[in-house]
ZALO-845560 format. One record per residue (C-alpha): residue in three letters; x, y, z. Coordinates in steps of 0.25 Angstrom, whole numbers, padded with zeros to 4 digits, always signed. Last residue first. Layout:
<gugus>
AlaXYZ...
</gugus>
This chain:
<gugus>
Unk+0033-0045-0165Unk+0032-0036-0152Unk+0019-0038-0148Unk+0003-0033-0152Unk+0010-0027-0165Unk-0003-0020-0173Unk-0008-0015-0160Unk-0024-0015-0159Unk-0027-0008-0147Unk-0030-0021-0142Unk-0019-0029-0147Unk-0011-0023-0139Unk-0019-0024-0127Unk-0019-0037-0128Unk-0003-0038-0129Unk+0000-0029-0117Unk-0010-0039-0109Unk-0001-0051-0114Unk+0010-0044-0109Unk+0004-0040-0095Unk+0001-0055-0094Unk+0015-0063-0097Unk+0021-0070-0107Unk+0015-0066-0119Unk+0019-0052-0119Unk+0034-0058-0118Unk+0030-0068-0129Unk+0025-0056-0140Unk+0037-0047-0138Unk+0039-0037-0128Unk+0051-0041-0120Unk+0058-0052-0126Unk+0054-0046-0139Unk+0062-0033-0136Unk+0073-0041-0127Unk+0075-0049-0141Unk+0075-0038-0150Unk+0086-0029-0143Unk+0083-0011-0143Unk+0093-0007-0132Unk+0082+0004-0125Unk+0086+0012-0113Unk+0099+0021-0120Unk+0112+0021-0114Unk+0118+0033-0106Unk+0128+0041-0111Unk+0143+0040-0107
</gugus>
């Protein structure tokens, strides 16, 4: 038996977890986001 690999690609925890509402919702987020936008990222949030 091997072991099974960390990441299990799913859309919606991907989205639940980094997309635009869950920046939104808190603080830190919304800090990540700004300084996204200021180094001039073309994708700010997961779209």
């Amino acid at each position: 038996m091997s072991t099974k690999r960390t990441y299990q690609p799913s859309k919606i925890k991907r989205v639940r977890k980094v997309g635009f509402r869950a920046r939104q919702a808190t603080a830190k987020g919304r800090l990540v986001m700004k300084r996204r936008r200021l180094k001039g990222r073309s994708r700010v949030v997961l779209s």
